[in-house]
PyMOL Python script that loads the backbone (N, CA, C, O; Angstrom):
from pymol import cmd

cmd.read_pdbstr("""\
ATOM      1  N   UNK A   1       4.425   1.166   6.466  1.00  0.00           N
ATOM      2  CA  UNK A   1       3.061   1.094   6.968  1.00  0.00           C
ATOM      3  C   UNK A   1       2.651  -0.370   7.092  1.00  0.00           C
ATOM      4  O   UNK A   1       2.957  -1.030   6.099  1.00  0.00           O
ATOM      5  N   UNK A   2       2.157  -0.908   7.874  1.00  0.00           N
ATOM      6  CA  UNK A   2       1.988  -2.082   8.089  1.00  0.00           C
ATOM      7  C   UNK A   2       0.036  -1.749   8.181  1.00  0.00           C
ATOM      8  O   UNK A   2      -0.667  -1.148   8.993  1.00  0.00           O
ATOM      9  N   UNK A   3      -0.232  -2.464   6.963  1.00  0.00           N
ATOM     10  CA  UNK A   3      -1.365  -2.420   6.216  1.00  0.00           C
ATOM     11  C   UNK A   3      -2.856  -3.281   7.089  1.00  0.00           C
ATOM     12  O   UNK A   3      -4.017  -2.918   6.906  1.00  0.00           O
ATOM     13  N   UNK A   4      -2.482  -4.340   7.934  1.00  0.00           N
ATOM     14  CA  UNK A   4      -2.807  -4.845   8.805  1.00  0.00           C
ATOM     15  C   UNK A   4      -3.934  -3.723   9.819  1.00  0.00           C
ATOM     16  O   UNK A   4      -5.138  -3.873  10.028  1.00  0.00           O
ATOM     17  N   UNK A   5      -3.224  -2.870  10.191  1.00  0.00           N
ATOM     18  CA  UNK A   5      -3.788  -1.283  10.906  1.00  0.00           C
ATOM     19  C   UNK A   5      -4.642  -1.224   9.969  1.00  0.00           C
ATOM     20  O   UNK A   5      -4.936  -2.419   9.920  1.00  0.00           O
ATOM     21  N   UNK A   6      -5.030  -0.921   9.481  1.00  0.00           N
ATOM     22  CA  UNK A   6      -6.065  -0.611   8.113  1.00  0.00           C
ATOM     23  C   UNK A   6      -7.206  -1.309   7.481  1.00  0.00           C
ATOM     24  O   UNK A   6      -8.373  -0.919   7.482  1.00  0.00           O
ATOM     25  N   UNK A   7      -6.741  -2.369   6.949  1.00  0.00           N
ATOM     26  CA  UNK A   7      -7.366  -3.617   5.998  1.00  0.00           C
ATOM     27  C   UNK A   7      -7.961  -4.482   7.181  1.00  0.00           C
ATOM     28  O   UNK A   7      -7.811  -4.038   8.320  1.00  0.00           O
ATOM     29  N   UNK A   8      -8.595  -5.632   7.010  1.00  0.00           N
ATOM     30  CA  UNK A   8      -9.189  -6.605   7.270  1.00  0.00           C
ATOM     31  C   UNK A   8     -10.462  -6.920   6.557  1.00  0.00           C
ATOM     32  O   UNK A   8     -11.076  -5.994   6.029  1.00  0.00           O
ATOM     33  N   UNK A   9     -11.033  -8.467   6.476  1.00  0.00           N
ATOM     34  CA  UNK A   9     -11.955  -9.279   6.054  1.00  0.00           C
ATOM     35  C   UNK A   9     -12.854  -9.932   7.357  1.00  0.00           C
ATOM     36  O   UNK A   9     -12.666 -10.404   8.479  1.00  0.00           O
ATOM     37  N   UNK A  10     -14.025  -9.605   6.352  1.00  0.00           N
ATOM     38  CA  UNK A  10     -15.355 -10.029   7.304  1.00  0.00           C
ATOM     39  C   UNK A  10     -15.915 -10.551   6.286  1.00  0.00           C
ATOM     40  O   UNK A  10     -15.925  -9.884   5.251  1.00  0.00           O
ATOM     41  N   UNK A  11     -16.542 -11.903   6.298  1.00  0.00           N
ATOM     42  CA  UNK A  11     -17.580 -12.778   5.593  1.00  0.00           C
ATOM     43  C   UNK A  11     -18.588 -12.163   5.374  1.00  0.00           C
ATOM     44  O   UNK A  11     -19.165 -12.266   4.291  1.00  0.00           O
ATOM     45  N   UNK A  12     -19.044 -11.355   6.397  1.00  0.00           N
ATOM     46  CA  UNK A  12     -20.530 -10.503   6.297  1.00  0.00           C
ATOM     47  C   UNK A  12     -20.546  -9.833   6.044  1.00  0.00           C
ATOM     48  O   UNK A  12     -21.560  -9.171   6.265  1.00  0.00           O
ATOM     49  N   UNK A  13     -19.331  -9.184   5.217  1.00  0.00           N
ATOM     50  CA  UNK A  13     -18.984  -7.849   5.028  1.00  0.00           C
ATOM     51  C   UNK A  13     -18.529  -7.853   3.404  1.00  0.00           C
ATOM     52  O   UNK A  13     -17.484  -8.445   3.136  1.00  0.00           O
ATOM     53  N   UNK A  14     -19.292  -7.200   2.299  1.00  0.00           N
ATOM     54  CA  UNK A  14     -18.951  -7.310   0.864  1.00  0.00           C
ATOM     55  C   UNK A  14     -18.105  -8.685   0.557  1.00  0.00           C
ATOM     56  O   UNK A  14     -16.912  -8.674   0.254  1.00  0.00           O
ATOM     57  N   UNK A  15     -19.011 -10.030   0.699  1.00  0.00           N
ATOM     58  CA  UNK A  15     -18.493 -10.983   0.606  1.00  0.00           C
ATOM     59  C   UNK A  15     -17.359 -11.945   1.260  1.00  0.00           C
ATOM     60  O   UNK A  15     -17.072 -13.087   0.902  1.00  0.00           O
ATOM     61  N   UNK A  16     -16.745 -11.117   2.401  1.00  0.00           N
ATOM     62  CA  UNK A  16     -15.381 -11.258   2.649  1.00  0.00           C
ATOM     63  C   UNK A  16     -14.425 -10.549   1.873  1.00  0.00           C
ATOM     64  O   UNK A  16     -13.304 -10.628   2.377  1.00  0.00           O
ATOM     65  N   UNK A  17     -14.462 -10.012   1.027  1.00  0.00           N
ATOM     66  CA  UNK A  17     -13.171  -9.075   0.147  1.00  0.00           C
ATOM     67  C   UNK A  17     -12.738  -8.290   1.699  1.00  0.00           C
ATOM     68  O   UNK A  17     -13.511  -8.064   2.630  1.00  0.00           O
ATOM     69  N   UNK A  18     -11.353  -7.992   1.631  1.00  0.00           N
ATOM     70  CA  UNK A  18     -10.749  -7.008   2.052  1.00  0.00           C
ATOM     71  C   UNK A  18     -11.448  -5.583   1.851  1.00  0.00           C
ATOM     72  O   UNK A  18     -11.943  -5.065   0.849  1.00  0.00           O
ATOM     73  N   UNK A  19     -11.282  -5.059   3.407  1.00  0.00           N
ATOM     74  CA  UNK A  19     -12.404  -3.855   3.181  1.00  0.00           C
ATOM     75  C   UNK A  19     -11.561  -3.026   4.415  1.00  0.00           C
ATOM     76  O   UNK A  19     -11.074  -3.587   5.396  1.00  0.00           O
ATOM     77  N   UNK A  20     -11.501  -1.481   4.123  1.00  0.00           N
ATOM     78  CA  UNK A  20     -10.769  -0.837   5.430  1.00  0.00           C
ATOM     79  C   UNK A  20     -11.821  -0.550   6.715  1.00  0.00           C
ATOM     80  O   UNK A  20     -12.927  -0.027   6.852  1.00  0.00           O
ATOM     81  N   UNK A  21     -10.868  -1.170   7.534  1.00  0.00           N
ATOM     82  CA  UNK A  21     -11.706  -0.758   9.010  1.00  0.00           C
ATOM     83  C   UNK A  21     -12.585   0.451   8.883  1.00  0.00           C
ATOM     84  O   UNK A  21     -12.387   1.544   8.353  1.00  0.00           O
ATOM     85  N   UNK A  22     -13.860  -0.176   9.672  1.00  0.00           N
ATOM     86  CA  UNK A  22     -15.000   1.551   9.770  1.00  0.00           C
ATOM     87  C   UNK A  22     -15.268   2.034   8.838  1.00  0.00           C
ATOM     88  O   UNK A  22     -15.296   3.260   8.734  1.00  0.00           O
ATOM     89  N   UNK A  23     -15.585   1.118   7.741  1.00  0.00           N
ATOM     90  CA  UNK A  23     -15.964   1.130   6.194  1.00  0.00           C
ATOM     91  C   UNK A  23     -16.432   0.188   5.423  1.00  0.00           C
ATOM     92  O   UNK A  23     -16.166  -0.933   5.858  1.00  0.00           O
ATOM     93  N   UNK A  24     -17.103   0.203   4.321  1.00  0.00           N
ATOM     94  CA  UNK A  24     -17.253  -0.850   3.542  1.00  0.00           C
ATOM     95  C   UNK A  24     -16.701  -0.711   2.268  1.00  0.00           C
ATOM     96  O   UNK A  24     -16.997  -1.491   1.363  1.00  0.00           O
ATOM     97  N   UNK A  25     -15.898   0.246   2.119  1.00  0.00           N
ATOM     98  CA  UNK A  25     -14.461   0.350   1.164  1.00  0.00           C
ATOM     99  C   UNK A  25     -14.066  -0.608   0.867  1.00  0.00           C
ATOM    100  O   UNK A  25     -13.501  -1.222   1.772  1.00  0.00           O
ATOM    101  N   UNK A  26     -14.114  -1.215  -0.370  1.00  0.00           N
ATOM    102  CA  UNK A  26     -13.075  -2.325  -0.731  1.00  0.00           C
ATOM    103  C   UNK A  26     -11.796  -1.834  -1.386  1.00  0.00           C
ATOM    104  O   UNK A  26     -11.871  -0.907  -2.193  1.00  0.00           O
ATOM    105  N   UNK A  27     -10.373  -2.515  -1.031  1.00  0.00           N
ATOM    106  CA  UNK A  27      -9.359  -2.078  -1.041  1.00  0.00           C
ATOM    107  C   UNK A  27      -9.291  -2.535  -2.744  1.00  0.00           C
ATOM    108  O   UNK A  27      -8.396  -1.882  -3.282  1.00  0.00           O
ATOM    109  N   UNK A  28      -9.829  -3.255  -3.501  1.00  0.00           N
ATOM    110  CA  UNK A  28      -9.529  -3.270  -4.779  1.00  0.00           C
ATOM    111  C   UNK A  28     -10.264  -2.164  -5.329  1.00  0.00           C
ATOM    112  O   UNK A  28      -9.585  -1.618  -6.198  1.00  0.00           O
ATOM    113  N   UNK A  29     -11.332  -1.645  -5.174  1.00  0.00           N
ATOM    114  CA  UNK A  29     -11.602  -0.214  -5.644  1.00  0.00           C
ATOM    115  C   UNK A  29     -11.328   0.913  -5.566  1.00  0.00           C
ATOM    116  O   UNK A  29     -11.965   1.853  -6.043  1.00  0.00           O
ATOM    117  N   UNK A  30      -9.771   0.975  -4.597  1.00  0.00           N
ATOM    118  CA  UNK A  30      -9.378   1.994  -4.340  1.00  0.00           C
ATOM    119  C   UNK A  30      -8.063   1.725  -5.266  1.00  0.00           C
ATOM    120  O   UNK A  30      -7.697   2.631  -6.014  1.00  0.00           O
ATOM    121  N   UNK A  31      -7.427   0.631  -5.231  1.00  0.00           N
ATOM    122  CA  UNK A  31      -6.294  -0.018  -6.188  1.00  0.00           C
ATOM    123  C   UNK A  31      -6.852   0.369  -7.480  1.00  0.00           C
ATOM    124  O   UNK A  31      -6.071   1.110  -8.078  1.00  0.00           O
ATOM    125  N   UNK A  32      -7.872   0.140  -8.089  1.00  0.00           N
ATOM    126  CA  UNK A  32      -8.226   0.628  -9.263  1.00  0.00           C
ATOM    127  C   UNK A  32      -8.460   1.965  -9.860  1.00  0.00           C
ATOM    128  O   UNK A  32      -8.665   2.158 -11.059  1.00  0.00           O
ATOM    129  N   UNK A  33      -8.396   3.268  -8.537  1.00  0.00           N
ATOM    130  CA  UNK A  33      -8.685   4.036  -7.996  1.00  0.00           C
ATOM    131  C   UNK A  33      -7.024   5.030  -8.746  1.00  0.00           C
ATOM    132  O   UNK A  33      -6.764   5.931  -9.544  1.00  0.00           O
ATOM    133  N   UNK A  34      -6.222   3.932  -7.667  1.00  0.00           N
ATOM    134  CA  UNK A  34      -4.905   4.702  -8.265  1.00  0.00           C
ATOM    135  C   UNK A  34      -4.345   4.086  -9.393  1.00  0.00           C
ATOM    136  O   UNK A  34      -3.311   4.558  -9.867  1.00  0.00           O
ATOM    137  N   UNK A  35      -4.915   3.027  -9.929  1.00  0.00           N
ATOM    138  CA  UNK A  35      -4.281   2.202 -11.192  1.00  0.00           C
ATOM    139  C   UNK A  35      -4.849   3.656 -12.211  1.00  0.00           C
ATOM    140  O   UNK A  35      -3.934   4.259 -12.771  1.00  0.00           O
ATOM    141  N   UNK A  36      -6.217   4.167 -12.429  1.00  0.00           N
ATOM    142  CA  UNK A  36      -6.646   5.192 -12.891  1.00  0.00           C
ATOM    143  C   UNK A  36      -5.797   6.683 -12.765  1.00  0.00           C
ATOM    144  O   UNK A  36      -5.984   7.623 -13.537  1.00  0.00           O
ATOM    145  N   UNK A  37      -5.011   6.687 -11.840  1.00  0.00           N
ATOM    146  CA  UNK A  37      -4.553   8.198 -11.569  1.00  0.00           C
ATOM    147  C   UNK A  37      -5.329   9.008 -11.219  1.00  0.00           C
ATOM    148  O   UNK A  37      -5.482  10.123 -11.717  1.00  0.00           O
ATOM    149  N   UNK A  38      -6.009   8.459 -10.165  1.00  0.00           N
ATOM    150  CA  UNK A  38      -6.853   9.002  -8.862  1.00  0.00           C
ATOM    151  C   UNK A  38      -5.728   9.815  -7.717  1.00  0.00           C
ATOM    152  O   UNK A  38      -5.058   8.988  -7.098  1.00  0.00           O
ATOM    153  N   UNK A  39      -5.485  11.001  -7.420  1.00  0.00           N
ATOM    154  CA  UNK A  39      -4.713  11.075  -5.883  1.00  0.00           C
ATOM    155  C   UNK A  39      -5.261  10.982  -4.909  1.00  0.00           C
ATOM    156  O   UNK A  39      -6.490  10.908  -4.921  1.00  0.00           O
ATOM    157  N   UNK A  40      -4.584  10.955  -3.783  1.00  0.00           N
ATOM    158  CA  UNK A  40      -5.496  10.467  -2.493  1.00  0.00           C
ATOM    159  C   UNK A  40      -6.713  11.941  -2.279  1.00  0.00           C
ATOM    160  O   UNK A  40      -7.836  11.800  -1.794  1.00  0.00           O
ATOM    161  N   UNK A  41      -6.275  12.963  -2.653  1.00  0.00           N
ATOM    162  CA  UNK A  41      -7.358  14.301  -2.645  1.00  0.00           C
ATOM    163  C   UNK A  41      -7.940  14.249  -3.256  1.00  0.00           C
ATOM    164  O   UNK A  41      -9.026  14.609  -2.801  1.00  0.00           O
ATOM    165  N   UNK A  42      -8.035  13.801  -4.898  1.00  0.00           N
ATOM    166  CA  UNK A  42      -9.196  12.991  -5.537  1.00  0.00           C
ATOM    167  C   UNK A  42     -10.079  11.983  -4.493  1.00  0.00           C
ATOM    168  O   UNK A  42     -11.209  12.333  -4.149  1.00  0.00           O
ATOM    169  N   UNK A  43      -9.649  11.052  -4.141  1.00  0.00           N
ATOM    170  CA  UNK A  43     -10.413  10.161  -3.859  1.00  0.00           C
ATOM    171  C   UNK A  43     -11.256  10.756  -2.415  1.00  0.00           C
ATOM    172  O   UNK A  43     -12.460  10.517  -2.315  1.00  0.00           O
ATOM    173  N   UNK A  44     -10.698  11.362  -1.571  1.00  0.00           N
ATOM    174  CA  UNK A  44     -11.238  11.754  -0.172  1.00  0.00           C
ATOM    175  C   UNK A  44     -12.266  12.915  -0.830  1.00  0.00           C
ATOM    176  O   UNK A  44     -13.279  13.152  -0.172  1.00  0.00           O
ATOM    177  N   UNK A  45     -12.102  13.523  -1.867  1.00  0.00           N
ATOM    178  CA  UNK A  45     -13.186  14.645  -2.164  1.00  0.00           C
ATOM    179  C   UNK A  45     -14.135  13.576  -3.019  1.00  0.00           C
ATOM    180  O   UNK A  45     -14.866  13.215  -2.097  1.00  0.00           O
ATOM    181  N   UNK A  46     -14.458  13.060  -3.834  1.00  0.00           N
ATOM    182  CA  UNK A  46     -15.384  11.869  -4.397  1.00  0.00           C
ATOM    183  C   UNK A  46     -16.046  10.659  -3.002  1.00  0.00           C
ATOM    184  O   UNK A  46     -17.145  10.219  -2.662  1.00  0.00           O
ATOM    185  N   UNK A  47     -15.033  10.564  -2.684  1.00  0.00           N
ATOM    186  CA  UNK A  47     -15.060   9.478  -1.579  1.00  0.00           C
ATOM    187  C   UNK A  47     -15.384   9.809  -0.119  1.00  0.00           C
ATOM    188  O   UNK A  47     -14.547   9.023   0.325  1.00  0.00           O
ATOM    189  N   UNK A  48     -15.976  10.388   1.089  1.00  0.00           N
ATOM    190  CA  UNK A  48     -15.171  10.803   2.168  1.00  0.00           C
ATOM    191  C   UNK A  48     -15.141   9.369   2.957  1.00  0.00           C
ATOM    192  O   UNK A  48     -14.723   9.669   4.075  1.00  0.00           O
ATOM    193  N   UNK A  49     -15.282   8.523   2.938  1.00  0.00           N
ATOM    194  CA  UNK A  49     -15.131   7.422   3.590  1.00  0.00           C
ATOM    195  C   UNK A  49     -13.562   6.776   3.612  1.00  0.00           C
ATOM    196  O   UNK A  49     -13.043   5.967   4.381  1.00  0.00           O
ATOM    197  N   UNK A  50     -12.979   7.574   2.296  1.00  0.00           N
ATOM    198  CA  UNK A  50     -11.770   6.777   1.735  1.00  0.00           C
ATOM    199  C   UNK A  50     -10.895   8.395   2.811  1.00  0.00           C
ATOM    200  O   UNK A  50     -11.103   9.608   2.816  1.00  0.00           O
ATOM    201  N   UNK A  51      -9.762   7.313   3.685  1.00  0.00           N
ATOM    202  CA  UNK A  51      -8.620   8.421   4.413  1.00  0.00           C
ATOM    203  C   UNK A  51      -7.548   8.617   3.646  1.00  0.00           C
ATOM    204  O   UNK A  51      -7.105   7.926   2.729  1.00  0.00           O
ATOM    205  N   UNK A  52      -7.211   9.513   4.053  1.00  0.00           N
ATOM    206  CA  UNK A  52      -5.718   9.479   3.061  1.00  0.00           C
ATOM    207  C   UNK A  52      -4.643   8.670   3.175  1.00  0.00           C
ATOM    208  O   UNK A  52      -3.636   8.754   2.472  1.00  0.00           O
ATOM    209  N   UNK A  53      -4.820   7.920   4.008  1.00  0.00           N
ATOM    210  CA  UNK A  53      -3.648   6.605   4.838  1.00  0.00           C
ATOM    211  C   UNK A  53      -4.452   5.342   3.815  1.00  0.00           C
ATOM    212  O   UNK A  53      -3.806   4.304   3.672  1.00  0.00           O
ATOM    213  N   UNK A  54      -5.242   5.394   3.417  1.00  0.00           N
ATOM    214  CA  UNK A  54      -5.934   4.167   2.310  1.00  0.00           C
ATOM    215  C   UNK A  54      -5.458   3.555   1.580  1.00  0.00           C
ATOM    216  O   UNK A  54      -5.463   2.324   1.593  1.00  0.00           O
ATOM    217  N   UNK A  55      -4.785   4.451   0.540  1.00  0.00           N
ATOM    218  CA  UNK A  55      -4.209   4.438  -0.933  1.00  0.00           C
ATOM    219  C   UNK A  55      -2.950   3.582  -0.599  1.00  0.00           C
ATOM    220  O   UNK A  55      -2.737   2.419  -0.942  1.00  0.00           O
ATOM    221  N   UNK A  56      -1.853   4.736   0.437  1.00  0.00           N
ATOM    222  CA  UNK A  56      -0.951   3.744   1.096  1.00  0.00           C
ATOM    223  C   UNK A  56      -0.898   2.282   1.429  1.00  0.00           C
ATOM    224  O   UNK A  56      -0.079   1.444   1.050  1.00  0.00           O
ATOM    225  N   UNK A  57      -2.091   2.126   2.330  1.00  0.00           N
ATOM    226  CA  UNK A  57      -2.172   0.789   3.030  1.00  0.00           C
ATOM    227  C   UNK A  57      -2.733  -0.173   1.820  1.00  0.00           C
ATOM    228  O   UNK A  57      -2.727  -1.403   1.861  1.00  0.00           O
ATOM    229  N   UNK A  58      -3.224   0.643   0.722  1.00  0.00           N
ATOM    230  CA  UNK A  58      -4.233  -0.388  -0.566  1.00  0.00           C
ATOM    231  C   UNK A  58      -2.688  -1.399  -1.111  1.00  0.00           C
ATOM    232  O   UNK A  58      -2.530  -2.600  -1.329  1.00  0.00           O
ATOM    233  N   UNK A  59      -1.557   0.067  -1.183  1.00  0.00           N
ATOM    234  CA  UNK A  59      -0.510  -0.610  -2.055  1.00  0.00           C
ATOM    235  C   UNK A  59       0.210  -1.119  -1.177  1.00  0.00           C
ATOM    236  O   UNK A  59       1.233  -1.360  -1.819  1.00  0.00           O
ATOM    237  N   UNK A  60       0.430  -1.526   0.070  1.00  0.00           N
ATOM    238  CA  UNK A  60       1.426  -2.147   0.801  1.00  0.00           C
ATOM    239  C   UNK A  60       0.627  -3.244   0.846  1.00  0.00           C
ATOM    240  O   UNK A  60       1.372  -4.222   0.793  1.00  0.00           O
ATOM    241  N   UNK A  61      -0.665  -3.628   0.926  1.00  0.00           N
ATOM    242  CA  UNK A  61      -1.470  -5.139   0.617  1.00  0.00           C
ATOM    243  C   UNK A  61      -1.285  -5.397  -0.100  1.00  0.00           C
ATOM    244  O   UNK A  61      -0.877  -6.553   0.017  1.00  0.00           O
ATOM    245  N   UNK A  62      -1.269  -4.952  -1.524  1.00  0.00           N
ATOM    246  CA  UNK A  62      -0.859  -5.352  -2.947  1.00  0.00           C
ATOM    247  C   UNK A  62       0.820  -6.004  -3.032  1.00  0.00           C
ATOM    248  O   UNK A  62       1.413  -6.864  -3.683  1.00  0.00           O
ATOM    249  N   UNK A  63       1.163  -4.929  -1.855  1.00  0.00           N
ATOM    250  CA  UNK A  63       2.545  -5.663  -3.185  1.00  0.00           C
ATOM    251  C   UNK A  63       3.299  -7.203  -1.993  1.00  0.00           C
ATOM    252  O   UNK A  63       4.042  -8.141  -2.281  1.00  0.00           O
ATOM    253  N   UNK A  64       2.604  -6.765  -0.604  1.00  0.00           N
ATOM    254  CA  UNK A  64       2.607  -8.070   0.177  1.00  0.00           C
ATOM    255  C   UNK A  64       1.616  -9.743  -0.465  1.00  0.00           C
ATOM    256  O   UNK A  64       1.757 -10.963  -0.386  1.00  0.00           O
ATOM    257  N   UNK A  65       0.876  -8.984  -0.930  1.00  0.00           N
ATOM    258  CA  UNK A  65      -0.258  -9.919  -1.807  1.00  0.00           C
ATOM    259  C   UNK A  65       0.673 -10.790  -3.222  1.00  0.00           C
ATOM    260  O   UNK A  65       0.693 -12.013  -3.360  1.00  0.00           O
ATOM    261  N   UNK A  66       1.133 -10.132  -3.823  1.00  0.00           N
ATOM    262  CA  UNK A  66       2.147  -9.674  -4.982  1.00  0.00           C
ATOM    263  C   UNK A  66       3.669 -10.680  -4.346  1.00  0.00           C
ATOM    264  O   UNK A  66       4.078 -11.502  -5.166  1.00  0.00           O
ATOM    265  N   UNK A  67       4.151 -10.640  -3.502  1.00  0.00           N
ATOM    266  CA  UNK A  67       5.279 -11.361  -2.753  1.00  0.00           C
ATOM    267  C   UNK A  67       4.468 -13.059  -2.297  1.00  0.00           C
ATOM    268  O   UNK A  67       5.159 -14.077  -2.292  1.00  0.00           O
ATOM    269  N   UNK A  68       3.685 -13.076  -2.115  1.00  0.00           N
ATOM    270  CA  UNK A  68       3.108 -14.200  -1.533  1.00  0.00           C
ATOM    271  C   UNK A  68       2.670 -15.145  -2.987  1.00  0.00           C
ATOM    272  O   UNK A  68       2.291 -16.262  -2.633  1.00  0.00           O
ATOM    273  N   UNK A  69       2.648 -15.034  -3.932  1.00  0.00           N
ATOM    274  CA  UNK A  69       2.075 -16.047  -4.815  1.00  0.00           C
ATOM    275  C   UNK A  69       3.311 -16.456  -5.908  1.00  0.00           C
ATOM    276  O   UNK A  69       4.438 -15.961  -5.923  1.00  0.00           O
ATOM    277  N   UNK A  70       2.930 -17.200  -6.557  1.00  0.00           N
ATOM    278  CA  UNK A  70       4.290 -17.555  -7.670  1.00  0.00           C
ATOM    279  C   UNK A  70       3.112 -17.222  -8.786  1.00  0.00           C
ATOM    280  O   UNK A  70       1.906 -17.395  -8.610  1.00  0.00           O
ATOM    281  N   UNK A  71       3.885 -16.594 -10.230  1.00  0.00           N
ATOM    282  CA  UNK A  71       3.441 -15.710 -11.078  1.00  0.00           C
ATOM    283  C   UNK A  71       4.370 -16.530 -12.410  1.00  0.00           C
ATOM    284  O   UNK A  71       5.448 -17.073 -12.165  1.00  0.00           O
ATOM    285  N   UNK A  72       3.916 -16.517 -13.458  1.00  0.00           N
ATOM    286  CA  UNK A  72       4.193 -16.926 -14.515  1.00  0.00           C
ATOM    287  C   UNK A  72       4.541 -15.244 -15.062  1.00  0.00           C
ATOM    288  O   UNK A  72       3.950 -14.185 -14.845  1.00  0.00           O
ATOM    289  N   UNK A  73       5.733 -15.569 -15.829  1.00  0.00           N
ATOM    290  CA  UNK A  73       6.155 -14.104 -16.650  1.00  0.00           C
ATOM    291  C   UNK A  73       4.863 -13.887 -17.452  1.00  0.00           C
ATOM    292  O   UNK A  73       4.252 -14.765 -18.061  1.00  0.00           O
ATOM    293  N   UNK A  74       4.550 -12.635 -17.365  1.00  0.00           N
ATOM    294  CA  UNK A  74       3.834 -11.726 -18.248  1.00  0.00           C
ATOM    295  C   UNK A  74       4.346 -12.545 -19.869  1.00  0.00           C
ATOM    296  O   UNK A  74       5.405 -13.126 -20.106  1.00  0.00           O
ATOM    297  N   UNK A  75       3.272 -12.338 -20.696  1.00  0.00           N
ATOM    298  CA  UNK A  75       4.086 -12.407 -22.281  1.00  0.00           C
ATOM    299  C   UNK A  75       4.115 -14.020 -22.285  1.00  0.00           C
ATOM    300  O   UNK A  75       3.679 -14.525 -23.320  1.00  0.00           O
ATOM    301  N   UNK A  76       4.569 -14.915 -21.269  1.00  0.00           N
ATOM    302  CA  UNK A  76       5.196 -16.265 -21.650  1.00  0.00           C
ATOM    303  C   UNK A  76       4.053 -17.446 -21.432  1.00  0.00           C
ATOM    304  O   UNK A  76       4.187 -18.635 -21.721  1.00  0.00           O
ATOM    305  N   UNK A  77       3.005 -16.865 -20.901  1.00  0.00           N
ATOM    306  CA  UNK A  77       1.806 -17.983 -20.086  1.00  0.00           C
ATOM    307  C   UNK A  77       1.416 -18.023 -21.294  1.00  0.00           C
ATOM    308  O   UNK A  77       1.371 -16.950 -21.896  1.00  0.00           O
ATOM    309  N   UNK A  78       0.869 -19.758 -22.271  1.00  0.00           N
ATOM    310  CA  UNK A  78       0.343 -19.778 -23.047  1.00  0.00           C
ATOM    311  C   UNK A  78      -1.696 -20.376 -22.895  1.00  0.00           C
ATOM    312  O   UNK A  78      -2.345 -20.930 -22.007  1.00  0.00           O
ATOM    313  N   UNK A  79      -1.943 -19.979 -23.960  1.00  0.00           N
ATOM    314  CA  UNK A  79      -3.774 -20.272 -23.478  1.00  0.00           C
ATOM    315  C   UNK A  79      -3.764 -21.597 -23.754  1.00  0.00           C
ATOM    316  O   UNK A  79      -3.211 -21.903 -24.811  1.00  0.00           O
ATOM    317  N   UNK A  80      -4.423 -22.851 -22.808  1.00  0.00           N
ATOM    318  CA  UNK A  80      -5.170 -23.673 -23.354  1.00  0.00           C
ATOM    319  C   UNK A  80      -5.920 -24.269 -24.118  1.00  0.00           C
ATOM    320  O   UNK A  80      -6.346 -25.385 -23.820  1.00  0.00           O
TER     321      UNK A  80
END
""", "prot")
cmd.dss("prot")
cmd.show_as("cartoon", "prot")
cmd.util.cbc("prot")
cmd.orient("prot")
């Protein structure tokens, strides 16, 4: 799924956060959504704004999001 179809950012739109087309859905509240063990029929019956192609496109931003940054191991980052 190429997440692109889906997602985009508007300044005027919940700050600029990532939000799905023809919505004001933010894609991290739907990520938190399934981090919870939400299914996509959960969320479309709570939600109807949220499609069932959402959840999909939430985690193919994530893990493209997730590929794009450099990350310190879990466990090894020490506090200041």
């Amino acid at each position: 799924m190429n997440w692109r179809d889906h997602i985009y950012s508007n300044p005027d739109i919940r700050s600029g956060r990532p939000i799905f087309r023809g919505t004001r859905i933010k894609v991290d509240f739907v990520l938190e959504l399934i981090a919870a063990g939400w299914s996509a029929e959960q969320m479309a019956i709570e939600y109807p704004e949220i499609e069932p192609h959402h959840p999909q496109a939430a985690a193919a931003f994530a893990v493209e999001l997730m590929r794009d940054e450099d990350y310190v191991a879990i466990g090894q980052a020490k506090a200041a």
